[in-house]
DRENDO-1510 file (C-alpha; in Angstrom, 1 decimal, always signed):
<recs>
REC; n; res; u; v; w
REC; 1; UNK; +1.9; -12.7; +11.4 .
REC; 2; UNK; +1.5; -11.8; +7.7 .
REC; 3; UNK; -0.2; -8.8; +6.5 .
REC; 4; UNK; -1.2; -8.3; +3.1 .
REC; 5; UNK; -1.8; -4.3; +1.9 .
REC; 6; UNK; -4.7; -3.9; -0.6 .
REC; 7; UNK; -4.0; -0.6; -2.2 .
REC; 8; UNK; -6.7; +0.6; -4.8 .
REC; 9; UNK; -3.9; +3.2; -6.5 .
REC; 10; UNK; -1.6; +2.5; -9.1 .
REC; 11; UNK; +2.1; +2.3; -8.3 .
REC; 12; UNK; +3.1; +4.4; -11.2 .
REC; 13; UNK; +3.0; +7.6; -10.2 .
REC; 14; UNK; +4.1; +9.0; -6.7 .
REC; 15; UNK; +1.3; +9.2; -4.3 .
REC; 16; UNK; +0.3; +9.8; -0.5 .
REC; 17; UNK; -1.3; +6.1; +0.1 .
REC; 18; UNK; +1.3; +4.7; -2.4 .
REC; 19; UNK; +4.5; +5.8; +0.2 .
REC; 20; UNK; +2.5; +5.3; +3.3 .
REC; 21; UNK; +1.8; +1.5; +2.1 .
REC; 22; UNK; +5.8; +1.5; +1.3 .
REC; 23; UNK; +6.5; +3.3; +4.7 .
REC; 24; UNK; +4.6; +0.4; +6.8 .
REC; 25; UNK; +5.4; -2.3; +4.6 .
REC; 26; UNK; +8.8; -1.4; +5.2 .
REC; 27; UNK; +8.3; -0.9; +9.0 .
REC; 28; UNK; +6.6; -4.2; +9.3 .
REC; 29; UNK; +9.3; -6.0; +7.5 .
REC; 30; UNK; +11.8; -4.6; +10.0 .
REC; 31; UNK; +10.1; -6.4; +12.9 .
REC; 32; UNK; +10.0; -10.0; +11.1 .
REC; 33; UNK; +6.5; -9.3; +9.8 .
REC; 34; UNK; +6.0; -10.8; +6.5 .
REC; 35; UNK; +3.9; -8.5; +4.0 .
REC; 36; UNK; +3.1; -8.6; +0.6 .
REC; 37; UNK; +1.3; -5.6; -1.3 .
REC; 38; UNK; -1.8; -6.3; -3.8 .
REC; 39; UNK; -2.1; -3.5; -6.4 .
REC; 40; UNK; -3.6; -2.5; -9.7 .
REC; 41; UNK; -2.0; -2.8; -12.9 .
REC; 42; UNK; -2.3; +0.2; -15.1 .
REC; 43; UNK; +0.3; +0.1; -17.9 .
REC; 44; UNK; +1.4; -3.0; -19.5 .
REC; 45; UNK; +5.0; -3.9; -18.7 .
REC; 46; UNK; +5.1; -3.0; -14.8 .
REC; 47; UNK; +8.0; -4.3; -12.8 .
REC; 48; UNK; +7.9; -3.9; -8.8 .
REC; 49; UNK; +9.6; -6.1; -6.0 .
REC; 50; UNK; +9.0; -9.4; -4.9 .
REC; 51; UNK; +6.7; -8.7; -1.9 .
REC; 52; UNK; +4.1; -6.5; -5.0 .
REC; 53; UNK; +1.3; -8.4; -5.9 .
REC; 54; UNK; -0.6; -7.4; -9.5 .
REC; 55; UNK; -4.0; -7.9; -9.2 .
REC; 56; UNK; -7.0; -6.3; -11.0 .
REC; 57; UNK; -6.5; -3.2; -13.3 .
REC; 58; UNK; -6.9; +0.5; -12.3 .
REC; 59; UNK; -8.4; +3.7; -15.1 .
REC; 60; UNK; -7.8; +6.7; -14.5 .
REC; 61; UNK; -10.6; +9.1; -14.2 .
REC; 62; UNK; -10.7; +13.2; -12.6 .
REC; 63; UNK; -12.9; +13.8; -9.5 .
REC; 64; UNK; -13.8; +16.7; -7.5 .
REC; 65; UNK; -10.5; +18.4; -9.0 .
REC; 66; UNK; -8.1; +15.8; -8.8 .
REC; 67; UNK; -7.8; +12.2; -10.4 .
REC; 68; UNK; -9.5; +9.1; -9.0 .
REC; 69; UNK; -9.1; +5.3; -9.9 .
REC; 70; UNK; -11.8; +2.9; -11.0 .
REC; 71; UNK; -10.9; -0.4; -10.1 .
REC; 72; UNK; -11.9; -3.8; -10.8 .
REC; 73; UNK; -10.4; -7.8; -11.4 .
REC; 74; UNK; -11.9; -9.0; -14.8 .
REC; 75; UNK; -10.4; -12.6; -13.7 .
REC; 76; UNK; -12.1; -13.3; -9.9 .
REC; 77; UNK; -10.8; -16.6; -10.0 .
REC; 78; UNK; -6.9; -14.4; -9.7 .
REC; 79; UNK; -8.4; -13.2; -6.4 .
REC; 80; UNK; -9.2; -16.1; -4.9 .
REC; 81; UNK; -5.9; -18.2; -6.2 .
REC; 82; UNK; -4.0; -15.0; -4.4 .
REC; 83; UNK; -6.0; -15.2; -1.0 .
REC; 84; UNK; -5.9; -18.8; -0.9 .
REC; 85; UNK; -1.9; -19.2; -1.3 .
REC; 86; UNK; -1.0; -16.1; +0.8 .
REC; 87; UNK; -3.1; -17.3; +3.8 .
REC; 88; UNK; -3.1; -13.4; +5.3 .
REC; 89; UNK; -3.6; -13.0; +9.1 .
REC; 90; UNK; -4.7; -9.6; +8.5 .
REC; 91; UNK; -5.9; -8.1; +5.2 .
REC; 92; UNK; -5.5; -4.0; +5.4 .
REC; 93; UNK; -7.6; -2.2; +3.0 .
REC; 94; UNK; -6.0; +1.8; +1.7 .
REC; 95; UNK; -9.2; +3.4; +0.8 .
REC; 96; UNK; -12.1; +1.2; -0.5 .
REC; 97; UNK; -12.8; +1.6; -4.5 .
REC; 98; UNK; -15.3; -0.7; -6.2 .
REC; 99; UNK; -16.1; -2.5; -7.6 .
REC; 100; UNK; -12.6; -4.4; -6.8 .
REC; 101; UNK; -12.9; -4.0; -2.9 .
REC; 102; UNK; -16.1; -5.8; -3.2 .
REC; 103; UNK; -15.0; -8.3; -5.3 .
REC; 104; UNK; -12.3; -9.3; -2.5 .
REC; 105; UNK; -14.2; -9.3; +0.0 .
REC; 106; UNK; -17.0; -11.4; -2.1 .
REC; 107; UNK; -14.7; -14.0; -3.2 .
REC; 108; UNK; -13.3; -14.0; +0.7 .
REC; 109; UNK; -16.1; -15.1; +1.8 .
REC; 110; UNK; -15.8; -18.4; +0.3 .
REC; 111; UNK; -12.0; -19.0; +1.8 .
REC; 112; UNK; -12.5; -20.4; +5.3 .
REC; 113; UNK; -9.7; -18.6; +6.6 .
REC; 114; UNK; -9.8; -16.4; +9.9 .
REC; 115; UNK; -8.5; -13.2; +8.3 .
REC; 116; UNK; -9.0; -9.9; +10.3 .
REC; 117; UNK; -10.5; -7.1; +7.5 .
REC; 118; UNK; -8.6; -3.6; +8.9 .
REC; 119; UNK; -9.7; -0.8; +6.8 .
REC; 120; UNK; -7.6; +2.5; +6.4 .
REC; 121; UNK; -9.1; +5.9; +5.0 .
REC; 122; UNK; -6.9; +8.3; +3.2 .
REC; 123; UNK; -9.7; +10.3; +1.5 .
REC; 124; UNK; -11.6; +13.1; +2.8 .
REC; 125; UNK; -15.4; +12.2; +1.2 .
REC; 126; UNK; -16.6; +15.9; +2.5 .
REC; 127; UNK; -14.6; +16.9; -0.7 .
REC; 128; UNK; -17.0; +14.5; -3.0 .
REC; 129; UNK; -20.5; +16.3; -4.2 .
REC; 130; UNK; -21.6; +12.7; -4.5 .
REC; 131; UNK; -21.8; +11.9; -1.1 .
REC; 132; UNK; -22.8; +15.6; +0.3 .
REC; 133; UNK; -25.6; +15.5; -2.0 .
REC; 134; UNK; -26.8; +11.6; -1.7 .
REC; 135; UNK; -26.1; +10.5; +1.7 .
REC; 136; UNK; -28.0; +7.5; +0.8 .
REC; 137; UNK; -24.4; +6.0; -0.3 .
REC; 138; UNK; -22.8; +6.8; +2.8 .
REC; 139; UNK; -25.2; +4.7; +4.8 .
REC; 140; UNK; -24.8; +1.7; +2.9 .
REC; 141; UNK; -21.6; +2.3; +3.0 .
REC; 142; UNK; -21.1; +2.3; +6.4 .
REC; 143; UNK; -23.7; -0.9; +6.4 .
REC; 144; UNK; -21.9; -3.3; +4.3 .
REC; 145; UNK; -18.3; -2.0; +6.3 .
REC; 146; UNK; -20.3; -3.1; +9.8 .
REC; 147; UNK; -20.8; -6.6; +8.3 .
REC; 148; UNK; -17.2; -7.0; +6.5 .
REC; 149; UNK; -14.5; -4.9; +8.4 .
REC; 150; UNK; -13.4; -5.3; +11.7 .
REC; 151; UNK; -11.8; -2.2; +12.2 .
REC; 152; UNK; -11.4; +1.2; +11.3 .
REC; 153; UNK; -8.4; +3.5; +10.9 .
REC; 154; UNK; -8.6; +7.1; +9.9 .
REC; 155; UNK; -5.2; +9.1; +9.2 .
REC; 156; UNK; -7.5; +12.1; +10.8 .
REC; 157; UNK; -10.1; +12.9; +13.1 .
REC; 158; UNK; -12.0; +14.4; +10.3 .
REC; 159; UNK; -12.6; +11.0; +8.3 .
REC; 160; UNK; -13.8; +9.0; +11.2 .
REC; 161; UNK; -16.5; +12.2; +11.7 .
REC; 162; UNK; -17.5; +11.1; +8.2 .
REC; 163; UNK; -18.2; +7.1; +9.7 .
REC; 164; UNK; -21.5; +7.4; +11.6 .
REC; 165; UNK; -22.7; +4.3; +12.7 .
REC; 166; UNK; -20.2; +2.2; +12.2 .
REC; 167; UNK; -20.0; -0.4; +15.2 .
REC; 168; UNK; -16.3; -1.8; +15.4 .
REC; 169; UNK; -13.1; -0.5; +16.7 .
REC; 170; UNK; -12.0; +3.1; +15.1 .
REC; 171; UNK; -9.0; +4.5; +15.8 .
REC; 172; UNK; -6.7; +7.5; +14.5 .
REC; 173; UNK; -3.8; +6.8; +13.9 .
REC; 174; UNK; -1.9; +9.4; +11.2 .
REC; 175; UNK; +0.0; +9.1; +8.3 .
REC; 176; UNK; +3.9; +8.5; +8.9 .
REC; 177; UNK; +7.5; +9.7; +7.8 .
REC; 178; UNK; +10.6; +7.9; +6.8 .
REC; 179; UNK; +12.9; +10.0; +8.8 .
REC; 180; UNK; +16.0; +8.4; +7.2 .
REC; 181; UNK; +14.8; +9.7; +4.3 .
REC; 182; UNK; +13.2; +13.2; +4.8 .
REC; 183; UNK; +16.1; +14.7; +7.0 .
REC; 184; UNK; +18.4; +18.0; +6.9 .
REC; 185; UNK; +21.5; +16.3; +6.2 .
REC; 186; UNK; +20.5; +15.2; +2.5 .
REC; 187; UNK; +22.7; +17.2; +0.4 .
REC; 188; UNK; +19.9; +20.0; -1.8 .
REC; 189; UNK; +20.8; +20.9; -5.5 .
REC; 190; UNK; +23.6; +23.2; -5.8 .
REC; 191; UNK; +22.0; +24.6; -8.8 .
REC; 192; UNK; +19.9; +26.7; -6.9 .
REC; 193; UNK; +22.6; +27.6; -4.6 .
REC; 194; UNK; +22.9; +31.3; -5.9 .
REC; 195; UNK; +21.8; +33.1; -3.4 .
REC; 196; UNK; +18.1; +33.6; -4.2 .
REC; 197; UNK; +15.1; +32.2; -1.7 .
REC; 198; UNK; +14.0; +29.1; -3.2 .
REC; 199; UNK; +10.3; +28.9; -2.4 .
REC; 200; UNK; +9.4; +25.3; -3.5 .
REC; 201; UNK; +6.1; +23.5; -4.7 .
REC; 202; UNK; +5.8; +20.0; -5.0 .
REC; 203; UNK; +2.5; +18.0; -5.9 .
REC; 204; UNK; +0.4; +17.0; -8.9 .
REC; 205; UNK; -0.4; +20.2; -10.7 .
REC; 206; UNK; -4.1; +20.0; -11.1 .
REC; 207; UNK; -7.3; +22.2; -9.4 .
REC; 208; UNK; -7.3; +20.7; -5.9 .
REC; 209; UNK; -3.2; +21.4; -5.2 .
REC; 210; UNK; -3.6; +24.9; -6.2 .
REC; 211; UNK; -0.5; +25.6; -7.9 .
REC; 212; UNK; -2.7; +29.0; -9.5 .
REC; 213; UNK; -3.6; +30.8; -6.7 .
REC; 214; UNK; +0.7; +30.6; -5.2 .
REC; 215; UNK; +1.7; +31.8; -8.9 .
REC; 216; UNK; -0.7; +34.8; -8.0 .
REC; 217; UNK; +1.2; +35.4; -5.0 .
REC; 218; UNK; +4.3; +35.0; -6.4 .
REC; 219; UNK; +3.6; +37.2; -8.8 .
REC; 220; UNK; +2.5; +39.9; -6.1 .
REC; 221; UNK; +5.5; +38.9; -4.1 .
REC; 222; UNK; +7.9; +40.1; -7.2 .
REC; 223; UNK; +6.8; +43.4; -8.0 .
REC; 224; UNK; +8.9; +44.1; -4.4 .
REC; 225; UNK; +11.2; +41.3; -4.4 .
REC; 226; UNK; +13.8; +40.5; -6.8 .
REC; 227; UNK; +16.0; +37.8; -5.3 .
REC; 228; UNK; +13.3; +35.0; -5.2 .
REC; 229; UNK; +12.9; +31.7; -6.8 .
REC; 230; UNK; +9.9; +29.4; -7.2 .
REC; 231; UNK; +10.6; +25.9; -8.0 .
REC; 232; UNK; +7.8; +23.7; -9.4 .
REC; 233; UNK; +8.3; +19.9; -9.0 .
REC; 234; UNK; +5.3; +17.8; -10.1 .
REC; 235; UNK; +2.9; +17.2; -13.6 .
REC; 236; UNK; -0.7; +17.2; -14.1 .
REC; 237; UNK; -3.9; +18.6; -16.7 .
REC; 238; UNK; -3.1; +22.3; -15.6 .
REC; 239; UNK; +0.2; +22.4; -16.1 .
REC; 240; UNK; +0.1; +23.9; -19.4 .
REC; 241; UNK; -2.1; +26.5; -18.1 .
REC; 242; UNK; +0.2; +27.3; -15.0 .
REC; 243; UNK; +3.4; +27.4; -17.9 .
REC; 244; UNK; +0.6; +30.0; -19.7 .
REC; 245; UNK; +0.1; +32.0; -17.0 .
REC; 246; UNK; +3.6; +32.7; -15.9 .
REC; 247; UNK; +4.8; +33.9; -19.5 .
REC; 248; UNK; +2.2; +36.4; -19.8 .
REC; 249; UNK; +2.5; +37.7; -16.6 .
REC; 250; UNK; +6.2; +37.6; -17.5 .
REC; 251; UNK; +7.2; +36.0; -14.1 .
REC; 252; UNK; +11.0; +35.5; -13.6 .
REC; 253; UNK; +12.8; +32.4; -11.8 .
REC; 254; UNK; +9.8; +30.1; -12.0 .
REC; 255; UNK; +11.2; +26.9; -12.8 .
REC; 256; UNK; +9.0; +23.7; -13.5 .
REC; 257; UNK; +11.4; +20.4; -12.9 .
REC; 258; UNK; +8.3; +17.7; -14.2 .
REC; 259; UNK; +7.4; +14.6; -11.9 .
REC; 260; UNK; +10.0; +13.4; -9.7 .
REC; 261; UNK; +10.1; +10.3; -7.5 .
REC; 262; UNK; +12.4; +8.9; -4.9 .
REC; 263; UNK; +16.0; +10.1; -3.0 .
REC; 264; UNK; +15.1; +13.2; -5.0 .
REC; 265; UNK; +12.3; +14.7; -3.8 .
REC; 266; UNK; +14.0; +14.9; -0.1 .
REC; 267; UNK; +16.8; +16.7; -2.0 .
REC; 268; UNK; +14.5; +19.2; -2.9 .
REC; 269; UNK; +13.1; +20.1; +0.3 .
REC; 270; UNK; +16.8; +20.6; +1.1 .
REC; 271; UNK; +17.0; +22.7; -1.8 .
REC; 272; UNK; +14.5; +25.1; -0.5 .
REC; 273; UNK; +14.8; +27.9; +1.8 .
REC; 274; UNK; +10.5; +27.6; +2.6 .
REC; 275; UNK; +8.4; +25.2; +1.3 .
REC; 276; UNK; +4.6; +25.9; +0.1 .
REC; 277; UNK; +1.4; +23.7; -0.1 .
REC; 278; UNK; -1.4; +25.7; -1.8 .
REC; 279; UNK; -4.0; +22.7; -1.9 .
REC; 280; UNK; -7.4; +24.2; -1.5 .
REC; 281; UNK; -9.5; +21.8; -0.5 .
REC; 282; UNK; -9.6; +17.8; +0.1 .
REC; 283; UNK; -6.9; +16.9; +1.9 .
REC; 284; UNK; -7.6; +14.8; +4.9 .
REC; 285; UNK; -3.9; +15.0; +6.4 .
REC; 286; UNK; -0.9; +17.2; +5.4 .
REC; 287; UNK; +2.2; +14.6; +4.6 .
REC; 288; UNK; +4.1; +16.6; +2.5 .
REC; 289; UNK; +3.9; +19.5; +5.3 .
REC; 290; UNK; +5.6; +16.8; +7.4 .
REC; 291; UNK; +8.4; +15.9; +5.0 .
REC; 292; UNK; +9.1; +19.2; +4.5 .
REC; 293; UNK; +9.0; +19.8; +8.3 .
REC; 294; UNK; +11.5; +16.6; +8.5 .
REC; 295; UNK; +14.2; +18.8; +6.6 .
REC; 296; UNK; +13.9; +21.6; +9.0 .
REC; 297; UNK; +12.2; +24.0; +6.5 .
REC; 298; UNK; +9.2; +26.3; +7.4 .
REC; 299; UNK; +5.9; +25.0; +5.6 .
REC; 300; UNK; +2.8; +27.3; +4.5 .
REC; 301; UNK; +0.0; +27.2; +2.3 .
REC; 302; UNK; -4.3; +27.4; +2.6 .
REC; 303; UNK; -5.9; +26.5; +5.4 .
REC; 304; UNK; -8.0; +22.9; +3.9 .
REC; 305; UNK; -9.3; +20.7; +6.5 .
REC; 306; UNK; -6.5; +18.6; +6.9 .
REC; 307; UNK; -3.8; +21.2; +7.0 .
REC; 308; UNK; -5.8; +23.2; +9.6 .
REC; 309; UNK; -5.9; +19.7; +11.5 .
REC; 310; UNK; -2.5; +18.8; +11.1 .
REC; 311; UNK; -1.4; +21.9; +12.6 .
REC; 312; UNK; -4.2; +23.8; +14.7 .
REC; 313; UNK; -3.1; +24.8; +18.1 .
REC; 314; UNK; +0.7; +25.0; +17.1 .
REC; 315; UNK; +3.0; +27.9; +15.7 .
REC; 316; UNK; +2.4; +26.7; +12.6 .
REC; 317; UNK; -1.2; +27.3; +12.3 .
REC; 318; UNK; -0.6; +30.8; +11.4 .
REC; 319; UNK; +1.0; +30.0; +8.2 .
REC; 320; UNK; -2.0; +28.7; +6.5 .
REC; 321; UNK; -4.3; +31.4; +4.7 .
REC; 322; UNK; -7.8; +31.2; +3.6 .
REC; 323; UNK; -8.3; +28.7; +0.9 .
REC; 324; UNK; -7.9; +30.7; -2.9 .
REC; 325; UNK; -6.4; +34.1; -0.9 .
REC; 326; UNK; -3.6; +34.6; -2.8 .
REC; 327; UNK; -3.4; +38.2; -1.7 .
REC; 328; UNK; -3.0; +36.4; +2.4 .
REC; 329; UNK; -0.6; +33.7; +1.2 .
REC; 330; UNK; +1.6; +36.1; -0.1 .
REC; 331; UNK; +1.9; +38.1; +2.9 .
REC; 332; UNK; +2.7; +35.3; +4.9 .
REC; 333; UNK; +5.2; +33.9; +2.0 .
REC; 334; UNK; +6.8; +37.8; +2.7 .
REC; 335; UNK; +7.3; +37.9; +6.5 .
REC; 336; UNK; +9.0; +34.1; +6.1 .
REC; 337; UNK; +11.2; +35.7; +3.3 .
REC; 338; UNK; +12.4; +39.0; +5.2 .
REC; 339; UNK; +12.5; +36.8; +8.6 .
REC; 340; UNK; +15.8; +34.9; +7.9 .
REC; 341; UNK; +15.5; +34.2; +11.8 .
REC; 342; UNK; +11.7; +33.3; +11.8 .
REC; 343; UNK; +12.3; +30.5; +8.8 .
REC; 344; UNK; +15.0; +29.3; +11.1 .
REC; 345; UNK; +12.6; +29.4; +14.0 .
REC; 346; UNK; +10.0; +27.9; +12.0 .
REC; 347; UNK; +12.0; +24.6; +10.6 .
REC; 348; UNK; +13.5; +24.4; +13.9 .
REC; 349; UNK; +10.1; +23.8; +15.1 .
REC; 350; UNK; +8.9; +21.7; +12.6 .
REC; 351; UNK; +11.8; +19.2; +13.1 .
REC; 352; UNK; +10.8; +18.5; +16.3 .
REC; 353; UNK; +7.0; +17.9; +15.3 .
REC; 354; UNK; +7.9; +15.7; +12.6 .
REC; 355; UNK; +10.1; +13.0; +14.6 .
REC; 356; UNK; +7.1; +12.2; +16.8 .
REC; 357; UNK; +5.3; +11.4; +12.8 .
REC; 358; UNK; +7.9; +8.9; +12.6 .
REC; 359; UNK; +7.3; +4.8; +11.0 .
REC; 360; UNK; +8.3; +3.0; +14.3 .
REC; 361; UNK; +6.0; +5.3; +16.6 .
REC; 362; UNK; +3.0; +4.9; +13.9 .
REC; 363; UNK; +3.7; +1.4; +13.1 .
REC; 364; UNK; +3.0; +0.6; +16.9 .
REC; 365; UNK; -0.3; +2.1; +16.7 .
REC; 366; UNK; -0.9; -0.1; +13.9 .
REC; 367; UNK; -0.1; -3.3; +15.3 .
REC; 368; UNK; -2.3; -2.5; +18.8 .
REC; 369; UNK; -5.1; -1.7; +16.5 .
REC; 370; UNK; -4.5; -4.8; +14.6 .
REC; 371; UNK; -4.6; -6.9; +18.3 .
REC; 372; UNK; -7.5; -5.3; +19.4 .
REC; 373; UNK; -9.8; -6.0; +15.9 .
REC; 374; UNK; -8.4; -9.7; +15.9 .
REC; 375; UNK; -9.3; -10.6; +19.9 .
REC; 376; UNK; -12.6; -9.5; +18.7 .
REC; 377; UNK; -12.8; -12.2; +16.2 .
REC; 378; UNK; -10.8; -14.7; +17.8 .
</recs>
């Protein structure tokens, strides 16, 4: 079999879709199954590996709080030359932007070649005014899917709720960890080794992640705490405003490490003694909860859709305050911080979740989905 991943994101920054395209790619490859990975070009100059495809060219653009990508191939004749050498078995869609996902699947058409269309959602569209407000768009959506993909995948219940009407094979099947590479024996930073309580942040600092409202609970958390630590790893429009509002409020130990990538980012979910996701709305899963939970550290933040999802009926549910309640979030950052036996408790826990998250249990899913959609168009 060969798969070929069709991710509408650039490569260039980190990303959720980016690692779990990496994560399965990397899975697949284990297993003898040849993939390749079709992606965007945004800067001039980019290098990946062998199995990375360029194709098309992705702008920037903020959404609904966060940033998008607008995607399209200038040269269609690239698409076809790619589909036509690589011969995929299956083609698997990460998200659908246009006007480049139409643009495939338009120039597919025209290549008699009995590829099986999978599509997977990341995004959580309830977050988008555009398709609250004109559901017109979702139905022919959903319309042009039922003619062109033969299956479904949604990394939560909550995004299938959001595909009404569509006719073939849905499934959910969540988003995955590497658990050789989120895991408590990777050595943390002995810089922070002092003693303090490292509370740690780590995501694009822009309106959607939140990054304000757990600065307001730090800085409630301080005024009867002075042994704590907040460490900021991540970039993004608001960090300017986030550096503003710690110097006025004179907030001590708030450290802002810039955009990381890679080994490192495990390394600093070992650094920290409780790690804190403050997104406030549109998230559809909760995969940096899960990496932190891989390291055996106790997770909390606002309860968006796809935390509260991720973690309903479990101990960890009661970690997650309203959305923007700084004055909640702090409390429950408090009872984790005088509770050396509860964050214990709480990783402990969270390890044991994690493993069942892991790339060889969730890449099994994927290849029974992929057998199911494929006897359909066999």
């Amino acid at each position: 079999m060969k798969v070929g991943f069709i991710c509408f994101h650039s490569f260039v920054n980190p990303g959720g879709v980016k690692n779990h395209i990496l994560g399965l790619s990397k899975e697949f490859e284990k297993r003898g199954i040849e993939t390749k990975i079709i992606i965007p070009r945004r800067k001039f100059g980019e290098k990946y590996g062998k199995n990375v495809i360029i194709m098309g060219m992705s702008l920037p653009f903020n959404i609904g709080g966060t940033q998008g990508d607008f995607c399209m191939n200038l040269n269609p004749f690239s698409i076809k030359k790619v589909l036509k050498k690589e011969k995929f078995d299956v083609l698997h869609f990460h998200n659908f932007v246009v006007p480049s996902a139409w643009q495939i699947l338009e120039t597919q058409k025209g290549i008699k070649q009995n590829t099986c269309n999978i599509l997977t959602f990341h995004a959580n569209l309830d977050s988008m005014p555009i398709f609250r407000r004109m559901p017109y768009f979702s139905k022919l959506f959903i319309k042009n899917l039922n003619e062109r993909m033969d299956g479904v995948i949604g990394v939560a219940d909550l995004i299938l709720r959001m595909f009404k009407g569509y006719k073939n094979p849905m499934k959910v099947i969540p988003n995955g960890i590497d658990t050789n590479e989120f895991n408590p024996n990777i050595e943390g930073y002995s810089k922070f080794k002092d003693g303090k309580i490292n509370i740690l942040f780590l995501g694009r600092i822009e309106e959607r992640k939140g990054l304000i409202y757990l600065l307001e609970a730090y800085k409630l958390l301080q005024e009867k705490h002075n042994n704590l630590r907040l460490i900021i790893v991540g970039d993004g429009i608001l960090r300017k405003d986030c550096e503003r509002f710690v110097r006025f409020n004179d907030l001590k130990d708030v450290v802002f490490e810039g955009q990381k990538s890679g080994k490192c980012i495990a390394r600093y979910f070992n650094t920290c003694d409780i790690f804190c996701s403050p997104a406030i709305f549109g998230e559809s899963f909760g995969i940096v909860l899960l990496e932190a939970m891989a390291c055996k550290k106790p997770v909390c933040g606002f309860s968006n859709l796809g935390y509260k999802e991720l973690l309903q009926n479990t101990k960890g549910e009661k970690f997650l305050a309203p959305p923007r309640d700084s004055t909640k979030l702090a409390l429950i950052l408090e009872s984790l911080i005088e509770d050396e036996k509860l964050r214990k408790e709480m990783g402990e826990w969270g390890y044991e979740t994690a493993k069942n998250y892991s790339w060889e249990k969730i890449a099994d899913q994927v290849l029974e989905f992929y057998n199911i959609c494929k006897k359909k168009i066999d």
